[in-house]
N, C-alpha and C positions, 0 to 999 in steps of 0.2 A: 810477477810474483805468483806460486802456488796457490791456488784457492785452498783454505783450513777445509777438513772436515770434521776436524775437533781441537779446543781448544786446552791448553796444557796448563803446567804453569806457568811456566815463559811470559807464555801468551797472554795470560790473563795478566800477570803485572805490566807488560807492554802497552794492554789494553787500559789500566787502572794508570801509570804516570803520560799517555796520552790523553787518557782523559782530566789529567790535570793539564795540562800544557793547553787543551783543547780549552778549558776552563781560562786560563789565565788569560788567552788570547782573545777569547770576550767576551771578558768581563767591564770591562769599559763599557759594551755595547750594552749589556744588560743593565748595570747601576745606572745608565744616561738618562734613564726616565725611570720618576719614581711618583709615587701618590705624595712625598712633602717638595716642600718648593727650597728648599736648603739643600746646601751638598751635602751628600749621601754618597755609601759606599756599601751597599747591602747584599743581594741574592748572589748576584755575579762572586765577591770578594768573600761571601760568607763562603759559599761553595768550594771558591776555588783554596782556601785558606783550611777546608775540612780534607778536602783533598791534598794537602800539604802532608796535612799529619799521618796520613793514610801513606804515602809514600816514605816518610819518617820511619814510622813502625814497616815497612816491607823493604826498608835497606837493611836490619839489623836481623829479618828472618833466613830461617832454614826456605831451600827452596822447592821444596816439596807441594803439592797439592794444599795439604791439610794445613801445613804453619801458612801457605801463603793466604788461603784464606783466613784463617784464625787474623793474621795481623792486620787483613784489611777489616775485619768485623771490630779488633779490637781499635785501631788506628781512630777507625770513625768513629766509633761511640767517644773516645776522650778527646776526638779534637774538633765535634764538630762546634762551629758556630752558628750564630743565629738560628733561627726557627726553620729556615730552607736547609741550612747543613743537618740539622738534627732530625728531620725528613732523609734527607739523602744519607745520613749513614744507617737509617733502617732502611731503605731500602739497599743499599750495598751490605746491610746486613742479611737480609732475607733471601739476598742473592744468592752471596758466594754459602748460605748453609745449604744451599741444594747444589755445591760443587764439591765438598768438604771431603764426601766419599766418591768421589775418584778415586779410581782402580789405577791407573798409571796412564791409563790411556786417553787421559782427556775427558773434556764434558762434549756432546753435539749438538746436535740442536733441537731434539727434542727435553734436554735437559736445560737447556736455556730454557727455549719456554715454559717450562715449570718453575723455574729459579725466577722468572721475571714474574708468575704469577705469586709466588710465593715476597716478592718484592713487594707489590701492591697491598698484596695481607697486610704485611709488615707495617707500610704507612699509614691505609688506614687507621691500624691498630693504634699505630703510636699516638693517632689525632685524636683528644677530646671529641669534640664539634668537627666530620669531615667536612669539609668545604667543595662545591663540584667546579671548575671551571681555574682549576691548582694545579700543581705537579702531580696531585691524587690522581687528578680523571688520566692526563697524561701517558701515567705509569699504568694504570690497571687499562685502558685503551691499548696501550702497546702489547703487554702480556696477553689483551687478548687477541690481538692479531698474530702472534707468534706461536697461541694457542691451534688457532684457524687454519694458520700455514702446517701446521703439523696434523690436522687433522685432515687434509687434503692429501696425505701420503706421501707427497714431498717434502720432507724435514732435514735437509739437508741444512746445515751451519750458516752460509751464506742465504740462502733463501728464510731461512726465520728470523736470521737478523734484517733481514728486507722488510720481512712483512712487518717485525714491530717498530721496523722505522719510520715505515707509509704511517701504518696506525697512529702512532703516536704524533707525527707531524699534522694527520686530518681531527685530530681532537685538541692540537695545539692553537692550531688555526681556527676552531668553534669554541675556545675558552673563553672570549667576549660574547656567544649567545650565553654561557651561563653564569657569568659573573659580569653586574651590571656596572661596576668600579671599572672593569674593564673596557668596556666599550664605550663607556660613558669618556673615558681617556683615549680611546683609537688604540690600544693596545692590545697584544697578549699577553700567557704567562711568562712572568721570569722563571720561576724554578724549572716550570716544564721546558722551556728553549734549551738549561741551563743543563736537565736530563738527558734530552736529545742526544745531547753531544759525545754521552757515555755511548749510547749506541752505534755513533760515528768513529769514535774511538773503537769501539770493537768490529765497525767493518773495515777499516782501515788495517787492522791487525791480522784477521781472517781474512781479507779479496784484496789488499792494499789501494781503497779507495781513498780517496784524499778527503781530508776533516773541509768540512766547509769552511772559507776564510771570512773573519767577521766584518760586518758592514763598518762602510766608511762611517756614515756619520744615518741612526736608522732616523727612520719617516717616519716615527709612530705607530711600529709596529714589532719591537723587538722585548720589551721589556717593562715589566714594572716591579714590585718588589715581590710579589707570589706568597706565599703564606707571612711572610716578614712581614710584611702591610696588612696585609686584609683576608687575611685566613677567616676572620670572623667575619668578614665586608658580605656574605651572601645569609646574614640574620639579621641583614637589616640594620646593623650599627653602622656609627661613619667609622672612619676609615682610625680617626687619629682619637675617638673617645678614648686609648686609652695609652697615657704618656710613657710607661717603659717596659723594656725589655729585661725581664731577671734569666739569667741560667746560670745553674750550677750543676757539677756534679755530686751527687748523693752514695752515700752509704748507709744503708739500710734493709732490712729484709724486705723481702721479694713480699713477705705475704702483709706486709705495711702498707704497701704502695697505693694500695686500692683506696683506702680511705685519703690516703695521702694526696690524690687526684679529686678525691670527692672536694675535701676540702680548696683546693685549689678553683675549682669550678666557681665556687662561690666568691671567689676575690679576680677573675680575671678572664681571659680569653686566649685564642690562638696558644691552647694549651697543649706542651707534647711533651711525654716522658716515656723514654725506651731505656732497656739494658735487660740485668735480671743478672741472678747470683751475687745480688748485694751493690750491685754498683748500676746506676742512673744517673743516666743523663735530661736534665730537666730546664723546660722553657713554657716562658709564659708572658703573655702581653698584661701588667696589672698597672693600677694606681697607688696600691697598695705594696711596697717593698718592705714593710717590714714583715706584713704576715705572709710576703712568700715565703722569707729566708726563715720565718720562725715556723711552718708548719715542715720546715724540713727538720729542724732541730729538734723538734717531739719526739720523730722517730727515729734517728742516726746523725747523721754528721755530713753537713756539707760545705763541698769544697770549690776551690776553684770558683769562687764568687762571680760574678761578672752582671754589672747593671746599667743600662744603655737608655738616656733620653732618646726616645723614638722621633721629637721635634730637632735634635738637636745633634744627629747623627754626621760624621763627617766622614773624608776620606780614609778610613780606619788602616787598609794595607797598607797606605804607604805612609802613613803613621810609624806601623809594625817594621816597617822597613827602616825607615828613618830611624827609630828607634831605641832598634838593636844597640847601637853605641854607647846611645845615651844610659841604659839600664846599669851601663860598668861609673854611672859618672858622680865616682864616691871622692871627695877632699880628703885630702890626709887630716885627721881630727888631732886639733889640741884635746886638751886637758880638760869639757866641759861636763858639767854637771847634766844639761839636757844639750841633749844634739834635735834637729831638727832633718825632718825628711818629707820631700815637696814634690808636687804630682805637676811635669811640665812636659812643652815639645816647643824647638824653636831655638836655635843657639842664642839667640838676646834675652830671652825670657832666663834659659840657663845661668848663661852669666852674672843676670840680673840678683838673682834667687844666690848665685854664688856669693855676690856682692853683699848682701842680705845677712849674708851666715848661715846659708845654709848648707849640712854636711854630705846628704844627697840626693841625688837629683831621680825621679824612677819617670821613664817617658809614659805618655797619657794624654787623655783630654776627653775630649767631651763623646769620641767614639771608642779609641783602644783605651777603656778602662782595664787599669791592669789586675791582676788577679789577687787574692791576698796572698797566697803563697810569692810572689816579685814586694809586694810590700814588706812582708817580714823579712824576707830577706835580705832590704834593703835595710830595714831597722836593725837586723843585728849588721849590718854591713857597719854602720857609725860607731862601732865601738861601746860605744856608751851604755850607761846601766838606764839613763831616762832619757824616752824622747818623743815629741811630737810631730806629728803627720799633719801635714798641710794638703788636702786631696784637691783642691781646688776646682772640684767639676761635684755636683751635687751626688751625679752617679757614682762616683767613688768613693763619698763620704762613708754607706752602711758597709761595703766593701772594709775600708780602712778600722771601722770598729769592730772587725774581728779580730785585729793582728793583737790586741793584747791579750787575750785570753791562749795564744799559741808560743809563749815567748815567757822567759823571767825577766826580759827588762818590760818598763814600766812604760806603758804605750796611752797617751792621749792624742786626741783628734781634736783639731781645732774643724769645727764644721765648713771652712772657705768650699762655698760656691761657684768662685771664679780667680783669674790670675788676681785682677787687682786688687781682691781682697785679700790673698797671699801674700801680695807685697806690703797692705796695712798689717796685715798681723806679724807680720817679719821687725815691724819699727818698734814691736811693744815685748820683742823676743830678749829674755835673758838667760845667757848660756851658763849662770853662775845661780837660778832656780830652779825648781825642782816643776817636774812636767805639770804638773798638776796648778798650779800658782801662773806658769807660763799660760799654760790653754788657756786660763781665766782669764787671763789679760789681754792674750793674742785675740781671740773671739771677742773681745769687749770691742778693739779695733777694728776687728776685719768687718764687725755690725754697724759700724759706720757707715762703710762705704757704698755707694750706689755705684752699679756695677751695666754694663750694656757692649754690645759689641753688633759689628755688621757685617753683613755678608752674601753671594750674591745669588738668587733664587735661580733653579734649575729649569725652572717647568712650572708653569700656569695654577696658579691656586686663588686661595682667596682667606683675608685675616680678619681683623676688626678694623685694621687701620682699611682696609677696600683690598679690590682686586689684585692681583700679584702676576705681572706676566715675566714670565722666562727671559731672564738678563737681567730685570731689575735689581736694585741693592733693598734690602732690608735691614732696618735700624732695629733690634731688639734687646729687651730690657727683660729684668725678670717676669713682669708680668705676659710676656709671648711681644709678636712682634707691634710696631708699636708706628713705626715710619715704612714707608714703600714710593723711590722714589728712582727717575730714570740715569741718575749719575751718583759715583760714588762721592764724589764731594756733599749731592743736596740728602745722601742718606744721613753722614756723620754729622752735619752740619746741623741736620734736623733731629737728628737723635740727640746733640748737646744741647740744643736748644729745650727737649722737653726732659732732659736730666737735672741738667744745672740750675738749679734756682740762687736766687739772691742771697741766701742763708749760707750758702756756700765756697769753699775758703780754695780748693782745691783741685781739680780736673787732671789725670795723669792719661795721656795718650800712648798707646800700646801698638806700634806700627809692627804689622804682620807682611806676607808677601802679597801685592800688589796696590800697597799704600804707595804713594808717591810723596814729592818736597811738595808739589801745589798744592793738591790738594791737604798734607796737615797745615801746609801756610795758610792757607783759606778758612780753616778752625780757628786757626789759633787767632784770626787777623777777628774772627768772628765774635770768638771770645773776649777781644779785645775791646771790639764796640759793646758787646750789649752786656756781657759780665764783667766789667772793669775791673774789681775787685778781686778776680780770680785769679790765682795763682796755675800757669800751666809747664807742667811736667811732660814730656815729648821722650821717650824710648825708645829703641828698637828691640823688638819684638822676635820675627822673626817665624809667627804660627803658621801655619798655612790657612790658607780658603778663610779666613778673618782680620781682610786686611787693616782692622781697628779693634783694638778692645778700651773699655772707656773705665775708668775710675774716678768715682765723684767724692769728692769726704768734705 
């Protein structure tokens, strides 16, 4: 292959969907190790999933210089996710605005290194609190090696994309001297490995060197969650002080925003908000979800809701993946007064829910919360003039109570926290009430239920129940985890055990993927000895990575 001495647009989108591909390829490697001990699916998938969109919007443009960047600036700002994508599309925005004026002739490589420098501006900027030993130190280390390289006189394309690759790789490899979460795990940065790779991507396009292929299985040294976890973990907070993840897109003037962040500061952490000309992309680690979503409403209108237990994070792509079907999976509707519409993933939960009466189904859980725009949508999907939303994960409940105020049919939220409290409020559902009389009833139900499920730790941590190593099952309950035990039978076994008391009539078992026949027969036989009086209900499920969910009434 020719060596580039400058890059076109060709090139540059060659460089941008390899460096998604580069991304997809590992992103495994990245999510394998994370600061929570539950499956996760974060930097790696958040990344590679912002880079989706990015290629999205560059199938539908002109292929000029100026629209192709215009659509990777725009692509990223509306698709990033998580706190690492909303990072990388300011820096993929700071980039390509120093390519935008292109003459015809391509950028070289002294304009790379100004666009990479102009990259690092960007993310600072976007961070509240920078954090050093991130993607931040990564990126501005790179740009300045490609500063360096150009200041030596030789700036030739290939040789600056060299020097900010060294750069970057010898500040990737010192992000455990400056962040002590990191070393303290044997790790480096995720976002920064997860950056690297754009740049491999663009030598591969310009010298045709080959992307590095990703590790089999890494040693403790590939990955952890990079601003997603612990943006704020270098002020001294822990890691998980704070339970969720809010982002939305905003609409609102530019010259609002400022106070708009002030406020923000004061309710939360690992704060970033980029855009400008009325549209913002905002994220924020808080405890606090309703004053995030209400300090956006002050000043404009936000959209695209999305709120994420950071404890309770799962495999979210291939959720997104699996999905996609499910979001079409409307009943043909009788003739009902209130229709009902239910937040699942899992073909047995589906059916189950169908069983139930209910009219449709929008995929989700406890990671791919879906947006409110997929919920409304889904509510006018049911025909019906009334109807209520069963969100069944906590993160989707404030989500869900925006769909009535964007719709004329009449939208109530039953609050369900989990499936099986969706299937109690399903037994107290009348299609021939009015939503309002339903949600009363259906919540009277679902606040019954005692709710738990288990699942099995990724990586070495530590709860109230004790220590947690990597393989074990953890038994958890609303109040956080609760059991930590080395088989999945003595997890469930021990989670029913401190659920079910005497008082109670009921126990519904929720079999997901890698539950077995033994192991529910070993409950149920359990059940049999020490809660005689319990009535037990056995399902299949169907969820992933929660081979139990537990309902107690």
């Amino acid at each position: 292959m020719t060596t580039l001495e400058r890059l076109g647009a060709d090139h540059l989108r060659l460089v941008v969907t390899g460096f998604r591909d580069a991304l997809r390829s590992h992103q495994d490697a990245v999510n394998r190790l994370n600061v929570y001990p539950v499956p996760d699916g974060d930097t790696g998938t958040n990344m590679a999933l912002t880079l989706e969109s990015v290629c999205t919007e560059l199938a539908g443009a002109e292929p000029d210089m100026a629209a192709t960047c215009k659509a990777i600036s725009h692509g990223s700002l509306m698709g990033a996710r998580g706190n690492s994508g909303v990072i990388l599309s300011q820096i993929l925005r700071g980039m390509v605005g120093g390519f935008a004026d292109d003459d015809g002739r391509g950028v070289d490589g002294a304009t790379v290194a100004l666009a990479l420098t102009a990259a690092a501006e960007a993310a600072y900027q976007a961070v509240m609190r920078p954090v050093e030993g991130t993607i931040l130190t990564v990126v501005r280390e790179a740009a300045a090696g490609a500063t360096a390289q150009v200041a030596t006189g030789v700036a030739a394309l290939v040789d600056v994309l060299d020097a900010a690759r060294a750069a970057g790789q010898a500040a990737l490899d010192n992000t455990p001297e400056l962040l002590p979460v990191l070393k303290e795990a044997g790790v480096v940065d995720a976002g920064g490995a997860g950056f690297l790779l754009l740049l491999d991507a663009a030598l591969h396009v310009a010298a045709g060197r080959p992307v590095p292929a990703p590790p089999a299985a890494p040693a403790g040294g590939f990955g952890l969650t990079s601003a997603d976890a612990h943006a704020e973990a270098g002020d001294g907070g822990s890691i998980a002080d704070l339970r969720y993840e809010v982002m939305y897109l905003l609409e609102a003037p530019d010259a609002a925003v400022s106070a708009f962040k002030e406020v923000w500061m004061g309710i939360g952490d690992s704060i970033v908000v980029v855009g400008g000309d009325g549209i913002w992309n905002c994220h924020i680690h808080t405890d606090d979800i309703g004053a995030s979503i209400e300090a956006a409403i002050e000043i404009g209108r936000p959209r695209r809701i999305r709120v994420t237990d950071l404890l309770e994070q799962v495999e979210e792509e291939r959720w997104v993946r699996e999905g996609a079907s499910d979001g079409d999976d409307v009943a043909p509707a009788r003739d009902v007064v209130t229709a009902v519409v239910a937040v699942a993933t899992g073909d047995g939960l589906r059916r189950i829910f169908r069983s139930l009466g209910v009219q449709t189904i929008v995929a989700g859980g406890q990671s791919m919360n879906p947006s409110t725009a997929q919920l409304l949508e889904a509510v006018e999907a049911t025909g019906a003039s009334e109807v209520v939303v069963l969100p069944n994960n906590k993160n989707i409940i404030p989500v869900a109570e925006q769909v009535d105020a964007l719709t004329e049919v009449t939208v109530r939220v039953v609050p369900t926290r989990g499936i099986a409290e969706g299937f109690a409020a399903l037994l107290a559902y009348d299609p021939d009430a009015l939503a309002t009389d339903n949600a009363k009833e259906m919540a009277s139900a679902a606040e019954a239920v005692v709710a738990g499920e288990v699942t099995r730790a990724v990586r070495d941590s530590t709860c109230d129940a004790g220590p947690i190593a990597a393989g074990e099952w953890l038994g958890i309950a609303r109040e956080g985890i609760v059991v930590v035990e080395g088989s999945l039978a003595g997890a469930i076994t021990g989670l029913v055990e401190r659920l079910v008391g005497d008082g109670h009539e009921m126990v519904t078992i929720i079999e997901g993927e890698g539950a077995t026949a033994k192991d529910t027969r070993r409950v149920t036989e359990w059940l049999a000895e020490h809660r005689p009086g319990v009535e037990v209900e056995v399902h299949h499920g169907g969820q992933p990575l929660y081979p139990y969910l537990l309902g107690v009434e």
